[in-house]
N, C-alpha and C positions, 0 to 999 in steps of 0.2 A: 786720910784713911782709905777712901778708894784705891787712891793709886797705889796703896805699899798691895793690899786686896790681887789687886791685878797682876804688880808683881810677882806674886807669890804663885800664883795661879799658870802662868808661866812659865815659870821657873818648873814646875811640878811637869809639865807638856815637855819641857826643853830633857829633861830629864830621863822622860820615858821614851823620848827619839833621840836620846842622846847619839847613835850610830849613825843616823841623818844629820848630824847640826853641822854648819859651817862655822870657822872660828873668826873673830872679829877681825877686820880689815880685809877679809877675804871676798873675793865673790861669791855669792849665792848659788844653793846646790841645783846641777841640770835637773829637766824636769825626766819623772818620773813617768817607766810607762808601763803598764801591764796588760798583756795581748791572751785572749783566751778564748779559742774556738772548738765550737762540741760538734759533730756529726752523726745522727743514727737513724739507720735504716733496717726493715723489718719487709720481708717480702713474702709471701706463700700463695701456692697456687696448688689445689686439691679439685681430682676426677675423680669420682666414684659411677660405676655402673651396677646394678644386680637386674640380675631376669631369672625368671622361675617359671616354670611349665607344669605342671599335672595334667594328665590325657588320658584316658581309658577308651577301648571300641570291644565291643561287646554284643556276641550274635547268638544267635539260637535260631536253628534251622530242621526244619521236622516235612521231611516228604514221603511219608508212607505210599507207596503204590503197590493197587490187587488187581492181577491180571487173573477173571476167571477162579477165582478165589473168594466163596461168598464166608459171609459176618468173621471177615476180616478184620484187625486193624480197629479194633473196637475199644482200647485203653485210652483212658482220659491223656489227654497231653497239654502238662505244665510247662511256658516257658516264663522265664521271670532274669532281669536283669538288675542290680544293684552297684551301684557307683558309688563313691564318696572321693573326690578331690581337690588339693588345698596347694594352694599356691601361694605364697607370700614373699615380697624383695625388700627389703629396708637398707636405706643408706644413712650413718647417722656420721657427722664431722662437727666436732668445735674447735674454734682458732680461737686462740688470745695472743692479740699484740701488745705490746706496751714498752715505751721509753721512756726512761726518768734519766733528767738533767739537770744538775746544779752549778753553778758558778760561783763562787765568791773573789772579787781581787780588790786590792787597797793599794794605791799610788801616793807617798805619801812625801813630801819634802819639808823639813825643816831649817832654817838656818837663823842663826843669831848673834850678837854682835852686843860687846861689853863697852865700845868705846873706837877712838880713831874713825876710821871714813869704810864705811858698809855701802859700796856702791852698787851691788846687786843683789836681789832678792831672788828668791826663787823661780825657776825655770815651770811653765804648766806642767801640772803633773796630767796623766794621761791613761784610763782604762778602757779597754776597747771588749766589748763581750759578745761573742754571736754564736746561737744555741740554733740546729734546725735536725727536724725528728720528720719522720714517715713511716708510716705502714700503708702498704698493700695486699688487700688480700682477692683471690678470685677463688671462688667454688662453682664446679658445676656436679651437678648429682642426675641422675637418670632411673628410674626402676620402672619395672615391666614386668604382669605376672597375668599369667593365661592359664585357665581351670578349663577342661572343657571334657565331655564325656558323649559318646556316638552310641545308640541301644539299638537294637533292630531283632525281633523277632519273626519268625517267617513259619509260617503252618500250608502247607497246600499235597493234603490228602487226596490221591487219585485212585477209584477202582473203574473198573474196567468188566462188565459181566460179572460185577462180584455183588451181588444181592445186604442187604443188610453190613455193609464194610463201614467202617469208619464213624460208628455211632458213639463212640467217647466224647465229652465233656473237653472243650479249649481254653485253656487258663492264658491270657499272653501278657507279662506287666513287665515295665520299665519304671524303675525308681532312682533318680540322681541329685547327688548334692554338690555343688561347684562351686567353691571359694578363692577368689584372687584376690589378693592385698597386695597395693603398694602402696610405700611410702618412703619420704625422704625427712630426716631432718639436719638442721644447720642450726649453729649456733657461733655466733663473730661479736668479739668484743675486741676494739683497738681505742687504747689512751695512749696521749703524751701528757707529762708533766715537766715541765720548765722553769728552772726558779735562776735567778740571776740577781744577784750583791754584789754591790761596787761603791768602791767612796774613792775620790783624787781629790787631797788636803793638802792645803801648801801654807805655812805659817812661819813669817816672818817677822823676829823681834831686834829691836836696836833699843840699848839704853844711854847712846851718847855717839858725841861725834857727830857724822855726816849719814843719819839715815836716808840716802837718795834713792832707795831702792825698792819695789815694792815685790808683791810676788808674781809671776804671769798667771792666766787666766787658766787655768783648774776644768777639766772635762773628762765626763763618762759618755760612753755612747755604748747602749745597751740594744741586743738585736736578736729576736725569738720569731721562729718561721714553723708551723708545726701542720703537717697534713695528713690527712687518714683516710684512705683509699679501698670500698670494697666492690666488688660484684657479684651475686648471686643468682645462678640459675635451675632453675628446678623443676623437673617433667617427672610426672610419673602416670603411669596406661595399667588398668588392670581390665583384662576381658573374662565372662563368665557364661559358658554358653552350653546348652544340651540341645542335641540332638534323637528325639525319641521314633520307633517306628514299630507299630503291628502290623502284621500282616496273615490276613487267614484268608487262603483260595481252598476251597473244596471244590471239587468235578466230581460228579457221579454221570457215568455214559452206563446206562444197560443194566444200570442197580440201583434196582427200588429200595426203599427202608433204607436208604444209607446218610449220612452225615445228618442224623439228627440229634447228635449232642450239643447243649448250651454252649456258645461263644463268647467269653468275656475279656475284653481285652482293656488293659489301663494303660498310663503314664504319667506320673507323677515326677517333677523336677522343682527344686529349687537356686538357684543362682545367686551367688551374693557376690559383687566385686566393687572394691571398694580402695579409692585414691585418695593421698590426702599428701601437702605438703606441709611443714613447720619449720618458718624459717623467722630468726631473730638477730638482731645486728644493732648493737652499743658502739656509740663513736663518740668520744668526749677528748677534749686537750686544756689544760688547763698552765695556763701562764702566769708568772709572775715578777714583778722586776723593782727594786728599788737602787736608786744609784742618788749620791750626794756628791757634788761638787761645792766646797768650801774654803775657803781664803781667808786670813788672818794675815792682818799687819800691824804692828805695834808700835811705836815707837815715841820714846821717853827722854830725845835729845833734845836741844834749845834751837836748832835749825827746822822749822815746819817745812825745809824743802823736799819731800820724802814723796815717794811714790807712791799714788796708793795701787789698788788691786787692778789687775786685768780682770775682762769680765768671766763670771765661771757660766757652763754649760751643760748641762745633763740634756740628751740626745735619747730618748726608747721610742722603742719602734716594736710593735706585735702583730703579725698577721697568722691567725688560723683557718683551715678549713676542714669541715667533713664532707665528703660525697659516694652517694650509695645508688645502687642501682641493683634492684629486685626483679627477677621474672619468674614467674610458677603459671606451670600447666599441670593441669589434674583432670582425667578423660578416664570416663569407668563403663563397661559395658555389660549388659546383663540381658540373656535370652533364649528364650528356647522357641524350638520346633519340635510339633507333634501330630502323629499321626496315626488313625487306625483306621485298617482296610480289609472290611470282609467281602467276598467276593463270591458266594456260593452258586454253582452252575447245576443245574440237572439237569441233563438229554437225556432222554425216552427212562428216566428215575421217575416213577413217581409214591408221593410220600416220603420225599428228602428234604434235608435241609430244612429241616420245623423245628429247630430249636432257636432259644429264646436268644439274640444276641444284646449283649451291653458292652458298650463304648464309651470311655471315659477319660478326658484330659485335666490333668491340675499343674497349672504351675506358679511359684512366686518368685519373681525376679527382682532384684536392690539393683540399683546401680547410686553411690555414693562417691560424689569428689567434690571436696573442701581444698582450699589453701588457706594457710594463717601466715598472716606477717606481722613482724613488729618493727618497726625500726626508731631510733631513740640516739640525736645528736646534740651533743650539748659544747659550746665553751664558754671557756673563763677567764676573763685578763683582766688582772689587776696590775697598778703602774701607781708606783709613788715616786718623787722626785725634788731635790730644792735644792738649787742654786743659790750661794749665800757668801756675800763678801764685806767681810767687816773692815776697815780703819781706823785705827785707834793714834792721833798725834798729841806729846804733852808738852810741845816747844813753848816757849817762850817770849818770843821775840818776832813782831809784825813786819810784815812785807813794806811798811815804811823806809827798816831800816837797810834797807837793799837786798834782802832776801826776797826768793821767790814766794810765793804763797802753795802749799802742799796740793796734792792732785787727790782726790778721792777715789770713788770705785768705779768701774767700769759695769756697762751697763748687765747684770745678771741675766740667762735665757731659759727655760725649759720648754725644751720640742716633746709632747707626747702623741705619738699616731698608733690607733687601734684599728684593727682589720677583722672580723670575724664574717662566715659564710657557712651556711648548711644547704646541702643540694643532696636531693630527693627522687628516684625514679619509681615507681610500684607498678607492676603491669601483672595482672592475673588473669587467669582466664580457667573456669572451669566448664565443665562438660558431660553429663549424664543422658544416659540412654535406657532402659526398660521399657521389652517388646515380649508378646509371644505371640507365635501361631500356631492354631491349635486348628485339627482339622479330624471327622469322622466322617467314613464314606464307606456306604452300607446299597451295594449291587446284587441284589439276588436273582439269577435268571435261572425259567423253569421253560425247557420244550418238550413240548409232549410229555408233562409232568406234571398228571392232573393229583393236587392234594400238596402241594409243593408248599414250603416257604413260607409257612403259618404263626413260625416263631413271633414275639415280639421283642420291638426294635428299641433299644434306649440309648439316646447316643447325648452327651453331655460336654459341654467344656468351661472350666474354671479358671480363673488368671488376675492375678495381683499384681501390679507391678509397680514399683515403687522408686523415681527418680528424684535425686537432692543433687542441689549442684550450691554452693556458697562459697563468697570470698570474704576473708576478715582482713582489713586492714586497721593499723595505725602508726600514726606519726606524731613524733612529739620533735620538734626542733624549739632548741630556747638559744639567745647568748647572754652572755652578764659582762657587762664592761664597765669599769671603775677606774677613773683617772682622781691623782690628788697631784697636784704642783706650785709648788712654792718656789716663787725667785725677789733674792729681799739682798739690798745694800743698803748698809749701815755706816755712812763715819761720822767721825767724834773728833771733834778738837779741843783742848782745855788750854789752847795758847789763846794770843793776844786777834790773833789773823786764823779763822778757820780754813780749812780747805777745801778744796775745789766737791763741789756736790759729785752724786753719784748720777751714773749712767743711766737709761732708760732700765726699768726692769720690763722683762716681758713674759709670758707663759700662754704656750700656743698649744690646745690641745686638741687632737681629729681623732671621730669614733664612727666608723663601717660599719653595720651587722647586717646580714640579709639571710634569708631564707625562700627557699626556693623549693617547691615539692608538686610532682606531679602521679594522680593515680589513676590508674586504668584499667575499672575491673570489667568483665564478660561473665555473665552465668546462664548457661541453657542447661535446659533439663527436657527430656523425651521420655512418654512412657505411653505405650501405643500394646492393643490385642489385636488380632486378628482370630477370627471365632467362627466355623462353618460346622455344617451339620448335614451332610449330603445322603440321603436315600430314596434311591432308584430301585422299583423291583420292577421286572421285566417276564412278561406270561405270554406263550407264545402256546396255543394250543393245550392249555393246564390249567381246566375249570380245576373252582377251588382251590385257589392258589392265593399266597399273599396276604391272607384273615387277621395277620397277628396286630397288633396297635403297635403304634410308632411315637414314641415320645424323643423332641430333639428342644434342647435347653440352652445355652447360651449364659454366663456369668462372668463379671469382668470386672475390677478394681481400678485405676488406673488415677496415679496419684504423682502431680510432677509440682516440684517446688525448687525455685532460682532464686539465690539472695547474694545483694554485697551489702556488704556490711564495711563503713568505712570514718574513721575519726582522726583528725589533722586538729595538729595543737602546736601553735608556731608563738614566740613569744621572745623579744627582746627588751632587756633589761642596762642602760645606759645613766651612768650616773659619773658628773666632770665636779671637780672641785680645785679650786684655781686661785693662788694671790700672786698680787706683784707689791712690794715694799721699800718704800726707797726713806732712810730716814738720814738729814742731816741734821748736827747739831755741834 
């Protein structure tokens, strides 16, 4: 009942390779080859530059002179300056790579035989498969963005013999707001995907006569190379800077009662510049392979002298890599300069220059530069594979009676080698700065100028300055590697004399993974005032001079923070599973 079973079973195969079979007495079909090679390449290479400037210079300039001209020149004089300027550069790029490759090929030889003398069996059948993908990608990005604003106001009221000149009220203020942004970002994702099917089957049946022949040895050799190539580079500078300046000279020669209007003079500045890079990069390749090499021989005459299998092979091989290399600088600058300078003189004036003067500096300066990175490589190989040679003899008659004794299977092999590598560069560096100098200077000289210079003196400066400098890194590298291999010979004799045992089975499997990453951040941050308050009055024959109170103040913020920030997640995942089979009976 078995054997009519097996028949049948056969016969159904014979039927479906009917365009393969060989007719009986004939030699057995050549072997079989199928050849199939894939190639794909992906390349890009992107520059981007932006720069932005915003400037302003901005003056007010008031010189009244009275020659011999008394209560001249007596109108309050406002000067006042107002700025707002915004600079911003943004570079923004995303790449996507990706190759997909698939193979399928089938080697297939049948040949069979009803009777008469079947002296060869099938020829190895033979698939050869090799897949290899790349991407490269390079970006460099650059941005630059400069806010800056120059104020200068200038009062120097002269009389000359003009009694009572110049008694107006001095307003003098500078107000600026200076905004520089840059930033860059990037975004890179590069995949391969690799899939490869193969089978080379060679199945030989004889139902009589002289089966001497068996099939040859049956091999796939499957071959995936897949690499992913990036660099990234990334600078970006933003500077935020003002420039402020008063200036009040009054001279009185020969004119009593003159310049004794109030003097008040400000500046006010804030500075914001602020860098920042954003950069992220996907690299992943994902492989996959399975290939069967299988052999079938049958045969159902009375002569056991039959050949059994050559041995089959299945051959895969995978090597992957990703490699990335990151650089970001981010460098932001914020500051200002400020000054107010009253200067009042009186020669032979006396009763000048008694009014009240105040002096006042405020500034808040950011200076912000962050980088962010992410980077994220992963592979995947998976590899199945079996090698598998059966012999099937139903003779009848033992090598006693001068018959050979049958040959069984040759020894079955499965090669599986796995390669996987992730490699990592991160180098960041940021950079902040927040300063101001702030200066009042208050010179009042009186000759011969009794009653002089009485006013009082309020001289103030105020300052925040505020520097952040951080790097964000992470890295996540994984591999996953999966072997499964199976190499099995089978023969079977239901004669008197069995045949020759099977070959060594063997299943040899290698698995690589490495990672590799290196980071390197830098974060300084600067935030510095500088804060004076100078007053000098000067009486050179001018009783009763100088009475007025002098208050000078000093206030300063100064707030600097440096962080990296950095997390590495590296993780390999290897899993072999493996038999060798050898059954005689």
């Amino acid at each position: 009942m078995k054997r009519h079973w097996l028949a049948m079973a056969v016969s159904i195969c014979a039927l479906a390779l009917a365009p393969g079979t060989a007719l009986a007495g004939e030699s057995g079909g050549g072997g079989q080859e199928v050849q199939q090679a894939q190639t794909a390449g992906n390349e890009n290479s992107t520059e981007q530059s932006a720069s932005s400037e915003a400037s302003s210079q901005q003056a007010n300039v008031n010189v009244p002179i009275a020659v011999n001209s008394p209560y001249s020149n007596n109108g309050d004089v406002d000067q006042s300056n107002g700025a707002e300027n915004n600079a911003s550069s943004a570079n923004y790029n995303s790449t996507e790579q990706e190759n997909q490759q698939n193979q399928g090929g089938a080697a297939t030889g049948v040949t069979s035989n009803d009777g008469g003398s079947s002296d060869g069996g099938n020829g190895g059948q033979q698939v050869d498969q090799s897949q290899s993908a790349s991407n490269s990608n390079s970006t460099s990005q650059s941005a630059e963005s400069e806010a800056e604003s120059e104020q200068t106001n200038v009062n120097v009221p002269i009389p000359v013999n003009s009694p009572g000149s110049n008694n107006g009220e001095v307003n003098q203020s500078n107000n600026a707001e200076n905004n520089a942004s840059s930033a860059n970002h990037n975004s890179t994702e590069q995949e391969n995907q690799q899939n490869q099917g193969a089978a080379a089957t060679g199945v030989s049946v004889s139902r009589g006569g002289d089966p001497s022949g068996g099939n040859g040895g049956q091999e796939v050799e499957q071959t995936q190379s897949a690499n992913n190539e990036n660099s990234t580079d990334q600078s970006a500078s933003s500077e935020a800077s003002s420039r402020q300046a008063n200036v009040n000279v009054p001279i009185a020669v020969n004119s009593p009662y003159s310049n004794n209007g109030d003097v008040n003079q400000s500046n006010g500045a804030e500075n914001n510049a602020r860098s920042a890079n954003y950069n992220e990069t996907e690299q992943g390749s994902r492989q996959n392979q399975g290939g069967a090499a299988t052999d079938v021989s049958v045969s159902g005459g009375s002569d056991p002298s039959w050949k059994g299998n050559g041995g089959q092979e299945v051959s895969q091989s995978q090597s992957a890599s990703n490699s990335n290399e990151t650089s970001q600088s981010a460098e932001s600058e914020a500051s200002s300069e400020q000054l107010n300078v009253n200067v009042p003189i009186a020669v032979n004036s006396p009763y000048s220059n008694n009014g009240d003067v105040s002096q006042s500096n405020n500034a808040e300066n950011n200076a912000y530069s962050a980088n962010h990175n992410s980077t994220e490589q992963q592979n995947w190989q998976n590899q199945g594979a079996a090698a598998t040679g059966v012999s099937v003899s139903g003779g009848g008659d033992s090598s006693c009676c001068g018959y050979e004794s049958g040959k069984g299977n040759g020894g079955q092999q499965v090669d599986q080698s796995q390669s996987a590598s992730n490699s990592n560069s991160t180098s960041q560096s940021a950079e902040s700065e927040a300063e101001s100098e702030q200066a009042n200077v208050n010179v009042p000289i009186a000759v011969n100028s009794p009653g002089s210079n009485n006013g009082d003196v309020n001289q103030s400066n105020n300052a925040e300055n505020n520097a952040y400098s951080a790097n964000h890194n992470h890295t996540d590298q994984s591999n996953g590697q999966n072997q499964g291999g199976a190499a099995t010979g089978v023969s079977v004799s239901r004669g008197d004399d069995p045949p020759g045992g099977n070959g060594g089975q063997q299943v040899d499997q290698s698995q690589s993974a490495s990672n590799s990453n290196s980071t390197s951040q830098s974060a300084e941050s600067e935030a510095e005032s500088e804060q004076e308050n100078v007053n000098v009055p000067i009486a050179v024959n001018s009783p009763c001079s100088n009475n007025g109170d002098v208050d000078q103040s000093n206030d300063a913020e100064n707030n600097a923070y440096s962080a990296n920030h950095n997390e590495t997640d590296q993780d390999n995942w290897q899993d072999q599973g493996g038999a060798a089979t050898a059954r005689t009976s």
